[in-house]
C-alpha positions in Angstrom: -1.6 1.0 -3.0 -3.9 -0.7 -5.3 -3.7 1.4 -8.1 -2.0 0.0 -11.2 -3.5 -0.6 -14.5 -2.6 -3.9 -16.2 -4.4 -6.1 -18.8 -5.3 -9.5 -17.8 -7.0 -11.1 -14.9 -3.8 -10.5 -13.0 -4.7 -6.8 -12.3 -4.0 -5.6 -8.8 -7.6 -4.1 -8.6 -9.0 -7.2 -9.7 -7.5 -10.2 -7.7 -9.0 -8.6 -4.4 -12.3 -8.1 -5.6 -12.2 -11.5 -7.6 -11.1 -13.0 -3.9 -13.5 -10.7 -1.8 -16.6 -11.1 -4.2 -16.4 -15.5 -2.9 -16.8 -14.3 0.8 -19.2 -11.9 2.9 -17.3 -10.6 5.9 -18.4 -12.0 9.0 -18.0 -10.8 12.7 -14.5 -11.0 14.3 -14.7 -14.1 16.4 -15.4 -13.0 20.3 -16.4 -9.3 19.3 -19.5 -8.4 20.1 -21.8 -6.7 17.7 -22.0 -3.0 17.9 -25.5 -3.2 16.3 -26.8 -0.3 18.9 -23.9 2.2 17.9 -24.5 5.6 16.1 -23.7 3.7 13.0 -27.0 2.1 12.9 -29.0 5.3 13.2 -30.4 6.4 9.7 -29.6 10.0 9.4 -32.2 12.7 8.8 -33.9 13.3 5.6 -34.3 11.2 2.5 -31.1 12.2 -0.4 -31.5 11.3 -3.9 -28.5 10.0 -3.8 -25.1 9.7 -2.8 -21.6 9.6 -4.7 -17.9 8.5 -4.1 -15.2 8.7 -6.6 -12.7 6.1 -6.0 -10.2 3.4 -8.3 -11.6 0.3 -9.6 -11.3 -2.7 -7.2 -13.1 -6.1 -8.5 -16.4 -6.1 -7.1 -15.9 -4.4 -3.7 -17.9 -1.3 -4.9 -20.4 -3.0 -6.3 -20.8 -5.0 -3.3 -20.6 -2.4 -0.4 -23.3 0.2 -2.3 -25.7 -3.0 -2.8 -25.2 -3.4 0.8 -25.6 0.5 1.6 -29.1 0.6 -0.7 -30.6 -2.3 0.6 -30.1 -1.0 4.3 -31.0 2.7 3.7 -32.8 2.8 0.5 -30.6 4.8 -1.0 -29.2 4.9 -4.4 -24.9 5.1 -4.6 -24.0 6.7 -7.3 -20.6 5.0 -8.3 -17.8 6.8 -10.0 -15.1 4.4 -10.7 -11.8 4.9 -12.6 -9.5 2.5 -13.7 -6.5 3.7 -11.5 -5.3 6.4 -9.1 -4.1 8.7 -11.4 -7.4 9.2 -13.5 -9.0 9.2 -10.0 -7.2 11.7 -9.1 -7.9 14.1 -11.8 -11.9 13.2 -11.6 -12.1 13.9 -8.0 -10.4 17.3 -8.9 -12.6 18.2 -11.6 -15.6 17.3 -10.0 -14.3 19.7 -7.1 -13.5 22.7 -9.7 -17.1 22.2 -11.5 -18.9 22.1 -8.2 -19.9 18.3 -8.8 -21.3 17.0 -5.7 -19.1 14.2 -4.5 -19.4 12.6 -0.9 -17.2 10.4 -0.4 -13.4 9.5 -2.2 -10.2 7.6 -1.6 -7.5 9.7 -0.8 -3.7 8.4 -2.0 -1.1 9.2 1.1 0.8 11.3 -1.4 -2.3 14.1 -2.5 -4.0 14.4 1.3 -1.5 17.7 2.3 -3.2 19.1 -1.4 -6.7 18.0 -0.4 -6.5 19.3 3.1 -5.2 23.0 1.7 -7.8 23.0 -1.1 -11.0 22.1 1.0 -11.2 18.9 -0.9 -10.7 16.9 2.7 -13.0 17.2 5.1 -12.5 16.5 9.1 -14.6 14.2 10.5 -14.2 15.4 13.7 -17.9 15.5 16.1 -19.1 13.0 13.7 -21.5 10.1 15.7 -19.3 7.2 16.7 -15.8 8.8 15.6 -14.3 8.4 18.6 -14.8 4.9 19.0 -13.3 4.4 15.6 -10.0 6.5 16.6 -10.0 4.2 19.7 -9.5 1.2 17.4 -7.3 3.0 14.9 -3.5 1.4 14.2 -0.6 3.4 14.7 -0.2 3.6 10.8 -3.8 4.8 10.2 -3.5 7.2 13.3 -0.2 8.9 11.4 -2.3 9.2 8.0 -5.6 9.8 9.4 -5.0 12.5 12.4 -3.1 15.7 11.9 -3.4 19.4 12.9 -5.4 18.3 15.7 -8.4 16.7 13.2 -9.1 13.2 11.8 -9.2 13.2 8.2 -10.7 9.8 7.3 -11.3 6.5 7.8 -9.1 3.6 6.7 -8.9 1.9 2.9 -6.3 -0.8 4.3 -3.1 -1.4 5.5 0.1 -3.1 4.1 4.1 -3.4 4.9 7.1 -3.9 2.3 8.9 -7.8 2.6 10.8 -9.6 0.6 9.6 -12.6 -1.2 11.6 -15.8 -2.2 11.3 -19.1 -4.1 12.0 -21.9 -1.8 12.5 -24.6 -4.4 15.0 -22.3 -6.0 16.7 -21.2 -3.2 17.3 -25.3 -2.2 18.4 -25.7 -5.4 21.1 -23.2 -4.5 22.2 -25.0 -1.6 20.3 -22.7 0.9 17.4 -25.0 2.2 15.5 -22.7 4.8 18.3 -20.4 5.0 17.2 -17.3 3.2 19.4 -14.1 3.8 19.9 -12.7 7.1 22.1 -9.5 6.1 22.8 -8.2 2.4 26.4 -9.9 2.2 24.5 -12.9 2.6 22.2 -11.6 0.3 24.9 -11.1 -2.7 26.5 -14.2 -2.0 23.7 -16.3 -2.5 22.7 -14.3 -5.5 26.4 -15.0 -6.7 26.4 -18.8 -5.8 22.7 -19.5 -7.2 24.2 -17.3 -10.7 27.4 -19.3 -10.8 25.8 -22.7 -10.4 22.9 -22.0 -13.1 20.2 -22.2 -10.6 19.3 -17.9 -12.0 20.7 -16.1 -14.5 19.5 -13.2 -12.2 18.8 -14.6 -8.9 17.3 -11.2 -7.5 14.4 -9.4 -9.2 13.3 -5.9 -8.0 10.3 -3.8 -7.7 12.2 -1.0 -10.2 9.4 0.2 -12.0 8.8 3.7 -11.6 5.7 5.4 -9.6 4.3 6.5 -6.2 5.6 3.5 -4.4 7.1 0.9 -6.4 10.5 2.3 -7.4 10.8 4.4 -4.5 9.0 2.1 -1.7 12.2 -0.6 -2.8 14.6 2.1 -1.9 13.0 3.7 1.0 12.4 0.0 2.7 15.7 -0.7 2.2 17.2 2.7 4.0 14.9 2.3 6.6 16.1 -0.8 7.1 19.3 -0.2 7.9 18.4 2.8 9.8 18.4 5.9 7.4 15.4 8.1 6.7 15.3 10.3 3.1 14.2 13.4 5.0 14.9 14.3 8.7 11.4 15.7 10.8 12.6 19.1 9.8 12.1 18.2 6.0 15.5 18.4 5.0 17.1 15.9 2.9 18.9 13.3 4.4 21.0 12.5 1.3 24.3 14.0 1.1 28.1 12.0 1.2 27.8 9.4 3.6 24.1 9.4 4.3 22.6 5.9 4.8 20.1 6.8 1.7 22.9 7.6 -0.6 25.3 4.9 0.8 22.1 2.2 0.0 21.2 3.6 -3.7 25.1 2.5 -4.1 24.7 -1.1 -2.7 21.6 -1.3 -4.5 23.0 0.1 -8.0 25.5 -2.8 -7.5 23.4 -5.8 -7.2 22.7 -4.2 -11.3 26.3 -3.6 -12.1 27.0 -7.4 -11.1 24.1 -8.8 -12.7 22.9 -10.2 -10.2 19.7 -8.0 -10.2 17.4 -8.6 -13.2 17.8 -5.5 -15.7 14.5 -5.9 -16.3 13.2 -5.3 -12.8 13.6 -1.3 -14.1 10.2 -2.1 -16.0 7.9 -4.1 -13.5 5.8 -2.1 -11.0 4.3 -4.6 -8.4 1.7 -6.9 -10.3 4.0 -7.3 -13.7 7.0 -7.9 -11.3 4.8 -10.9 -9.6 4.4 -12.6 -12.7 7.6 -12.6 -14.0 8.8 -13.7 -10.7 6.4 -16.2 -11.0 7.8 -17.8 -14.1 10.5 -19.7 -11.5 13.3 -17.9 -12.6 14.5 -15.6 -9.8 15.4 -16.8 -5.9 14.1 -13.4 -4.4 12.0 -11.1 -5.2 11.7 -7.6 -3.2 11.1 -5.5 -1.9 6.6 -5.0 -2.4 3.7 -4.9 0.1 3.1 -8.4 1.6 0.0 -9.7 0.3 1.4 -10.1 -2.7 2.4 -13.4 -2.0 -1.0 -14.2 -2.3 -0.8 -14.2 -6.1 2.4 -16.3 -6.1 0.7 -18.9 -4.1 -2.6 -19.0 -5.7 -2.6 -22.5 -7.3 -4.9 -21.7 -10.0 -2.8 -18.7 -11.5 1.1 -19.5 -10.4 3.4 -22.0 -11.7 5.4 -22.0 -9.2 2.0 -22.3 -6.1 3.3 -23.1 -2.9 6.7 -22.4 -3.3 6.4 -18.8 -2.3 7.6 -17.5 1.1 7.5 -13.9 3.0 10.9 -12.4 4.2 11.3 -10.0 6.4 14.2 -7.6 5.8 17.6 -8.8 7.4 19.0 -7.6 11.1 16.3 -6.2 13.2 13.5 -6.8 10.3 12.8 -2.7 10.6 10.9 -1.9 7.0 7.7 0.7 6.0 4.3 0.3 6.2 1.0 2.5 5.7 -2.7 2.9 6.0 -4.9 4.1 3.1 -7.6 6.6 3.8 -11.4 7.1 2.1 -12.2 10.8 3.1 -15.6 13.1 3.2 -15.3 15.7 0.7 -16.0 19.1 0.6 -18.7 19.2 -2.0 -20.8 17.1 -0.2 -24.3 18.1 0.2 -25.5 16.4 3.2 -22.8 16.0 5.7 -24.5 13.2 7.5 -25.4 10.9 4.8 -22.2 11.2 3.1 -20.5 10.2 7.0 -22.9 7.2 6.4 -21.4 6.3 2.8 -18.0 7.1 4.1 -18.5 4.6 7.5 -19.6 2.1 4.8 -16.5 1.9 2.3 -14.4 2.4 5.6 -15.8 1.7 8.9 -19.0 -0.3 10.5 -22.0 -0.9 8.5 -25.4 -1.0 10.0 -25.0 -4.4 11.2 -21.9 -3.0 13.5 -19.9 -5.1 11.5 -16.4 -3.8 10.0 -17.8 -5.6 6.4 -15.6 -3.7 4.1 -12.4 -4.6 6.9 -13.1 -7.9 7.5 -13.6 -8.7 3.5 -10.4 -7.5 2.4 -8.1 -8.8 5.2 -9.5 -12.3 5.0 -10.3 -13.0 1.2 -7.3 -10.8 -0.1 -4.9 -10.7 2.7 -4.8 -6.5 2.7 -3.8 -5.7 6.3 -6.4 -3.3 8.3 -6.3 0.1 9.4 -8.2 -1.0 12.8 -6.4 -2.9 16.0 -9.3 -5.2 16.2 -9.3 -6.7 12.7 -5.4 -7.0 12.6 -5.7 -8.8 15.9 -8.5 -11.3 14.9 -8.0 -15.4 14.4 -10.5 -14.1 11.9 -7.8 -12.7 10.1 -4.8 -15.1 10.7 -7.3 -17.9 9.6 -7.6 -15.8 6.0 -4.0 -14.9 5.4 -3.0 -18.3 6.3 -4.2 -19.8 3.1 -1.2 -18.0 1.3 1.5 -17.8 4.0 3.1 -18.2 7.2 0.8 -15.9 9.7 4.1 -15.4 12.4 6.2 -14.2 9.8 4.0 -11.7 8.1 2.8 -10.6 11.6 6.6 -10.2 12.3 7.5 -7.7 9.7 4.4 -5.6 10.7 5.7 -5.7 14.2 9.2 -4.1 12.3 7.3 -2.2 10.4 8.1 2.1 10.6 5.3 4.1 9.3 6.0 5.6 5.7 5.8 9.3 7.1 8.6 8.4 9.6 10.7 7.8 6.5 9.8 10.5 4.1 8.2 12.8 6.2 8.0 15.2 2.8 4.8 12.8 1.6 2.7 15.2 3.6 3.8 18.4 1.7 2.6 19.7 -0.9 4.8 20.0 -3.6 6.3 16.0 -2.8 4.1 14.5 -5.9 6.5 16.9 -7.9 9.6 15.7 -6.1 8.5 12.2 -6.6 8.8 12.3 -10.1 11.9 14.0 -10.5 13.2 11.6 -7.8 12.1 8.8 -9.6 13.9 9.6 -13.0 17.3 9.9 -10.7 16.6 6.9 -9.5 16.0 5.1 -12.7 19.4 6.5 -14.6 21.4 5.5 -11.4 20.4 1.3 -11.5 20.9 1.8 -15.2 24.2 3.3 -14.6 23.9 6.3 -16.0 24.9 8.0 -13.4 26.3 7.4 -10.1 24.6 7.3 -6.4 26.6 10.1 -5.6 25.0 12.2 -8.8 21.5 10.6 -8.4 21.8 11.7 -5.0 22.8 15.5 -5.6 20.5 15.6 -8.1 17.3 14.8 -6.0 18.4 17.5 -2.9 18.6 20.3 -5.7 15.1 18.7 -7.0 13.6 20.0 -3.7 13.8 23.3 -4.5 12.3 23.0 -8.0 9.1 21.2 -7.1 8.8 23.6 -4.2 8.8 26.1 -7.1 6.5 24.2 -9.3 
């Protein structure tokens, strides 16, 4: 999720709208335009203006309300924060003080505690929803439609790989032969160690947050076929449990020092550059376009010598869709469905703009069938990696939900952070899997509290 503040021109929020603000979007190649769709009807009356609250992004904003006031000739009132979290508590606040707000991103983890406090809005009998659900992925369908209403449209789209340095990885004797199961996995990381090529040939996404910490260790159970909590919400992490039983491999890859200590430290965009310093073989696990920064000749070192893995045995990993949602102090219903189809749909045109700008020109994955399908789109990713691979880990790819199918309660922002800290004292060593593990099952019951 791009969300993390960091100094630098390196900032998640800012290499997609640095990459986007180059390109316009253009039509996918043999679509044909849906200028005559409801999306191109201006809606009635004439608003002062409208307003979405959302996390900074490059230029994106600035670019799609440009866009929106020069077809409608109406002002967009932009409120921007710097990340999620202070997005977060503005969109809240603005809800409590009665602040008119149309239109706001909505992280995965806070759309059960939108829904119950009338924050979200369904979009349901909206013009031209249905063709948009028609088009949806399976990953936005499982964010987007629940309790028999559609709750947005989609931000974007990613899936969890690993990552690699080919020029180290030859070095270690393994030319095109990356790891194919985790033994293989620890004995390259031993062999690269042992013959100087790393002093820590693996680095992980350890830092901890929403996603980062978490996502490495929910990827990795899903991947060799556990879930955290069953459909029935209960944890899945007692003796023996696929979670608990990966926590333990993963706590070893820190115990041999194989993994980077560090790694406990670096959320995604920090945890790109160090790997890009050349001096770790793999690098996992984090949403895919990040190879786009480790390939980007005029910012990496090591520029080309970046490659996406997918996860080992039947390449089975997580994924999600992002949503932007209409909001429940919203004024006018129909021009804040307009703003919202902007940011997250067609614009007049009939063109997916917003889509088609940030899955050619920053290599985010879409929340529609028809963009993800596009030469369009293979064409723009293909500037940073190998289009078949990527595609294949999205083809492996289990939807977050499916996983942790707790994201969509209420109190799992709570849990998140207590899970978190257990995970954190576990890779340090702290404590073992087996505590960390206990720990987080008895942490249920205290967020649900909370």
């Amino acid at each position: 999720m791009p969300s993390t503040p960091h100094a630098g021109r390196w900032s998640r929020r800012r290499f997609i709208g640095t990459a986007a603000a180059a390109a316009g979007a253009g039509l996918l190649p043999g679509a044909v335009p849906a200028q005559g769709g409801p999306w191109a009807q201006r809606p009635p009356g004439h608003p002062r203006q409208v307003t979405f609250v959302v996390w900074q992004y490059g230029k994106i904003y600035d670019q799609i309300a440009k866009q929106f006031e020069d077809d409608w000739g109406v002002k967009v009132n932009q409120v921007i924060e710097p990340n999620v979290e202070p997005q977060v508590a503005k969109l809240t606040a603005m809800y409590a003080a009665g602040d008119t707000v149309d239109v706001s991103q909505s992280p995965m983890q806070y759309l059960a505690n939108y829904i119950e406090q009338g924050i979200a809005l369904p979009i349901d009998g909206l013009p031209g929803v249905e063709q948009y659900v028609r088009d949806f992925t399976p990953f936005t369908r499982a964010i987007a439609q629940r309790d028999g209403k559609t709750w947005g449209l989609p931000y974007f789209s990613t899936v969890w790989t690993f990552m690699y340095n080919d020029e180290l990885l030859t070095r270690a004797g393994f030319k095109d032969k990356p790891f194919r199961s985790y033994p293989e996995l620890v004995d390259q990381a031993r062999k690269a160690k042992r013959d100087g090529v790393a002093r820590y040939p693996i680095l992980w996404i350890g830092g901890q947050g929403f996603e980062q910490l978490p996502g490495t260790w929910f990827s990795l159970t899903c991947n060799r076929g556990g879930v955290i909590f069953d459909r029935q919400l209960a944890p899945q992490l007692g003796a023996g449990s696929v979670a608990r039983e990966t926590l333990r491999w993963w706590q070893g890859t820190f115990k041999d020092e194989l993994a980077d200590p560090n790694s406990l430290n670096l959320r995604f965009i920090p945890a790109v550059k160090a790997f890009n310093a050349g001096q770790h073989v793999y690098l996992g696990t984090l949403h895919h376009y990040y190879v786009s920064l480790i390939n980007d000749a005029a910012q990496s070192p090591i520029a080309g010598k970046g490659r996406v893995l997918g996860h080992p045995g039947d390449g089975k990993t997580i994924g999600y869709t992002m949503l932007y949602i209409l909001t429940g102090n919203t004024k006018d219903r129909e021009w804040a469905w307009k703003l919202l189809q902007y940011l997250g749909g067609r614009t007049k045109n009939g063109e997916y703009t917003q889509a088609n700008r940030l899955a050619t020109d920053a290599m985010l994955g879409s929340g529609y069938q028809s963009v993800m399908d596009s030469e369009l789109l293979r064409k723009g990713w293909s500037k940073w990696g190998d289009v078949p691979t990527i595609l294949s880990a999205w083809k492996g790819a289990t939807n977050f939900a499916e996983v942790v199918p707790t994201v969509s309660q209420p109190w799992y922002p709570r849990w998140s952070d207590m899970m978190n800290v257990e995970l954190t004292a576990c890779l340090q060593g702290k404590v073992t899997a087996d505590q960390a593990c206990d720990n987080m099952v008895a942490a249920v019951a205290k967020a649900k509290r909370a």
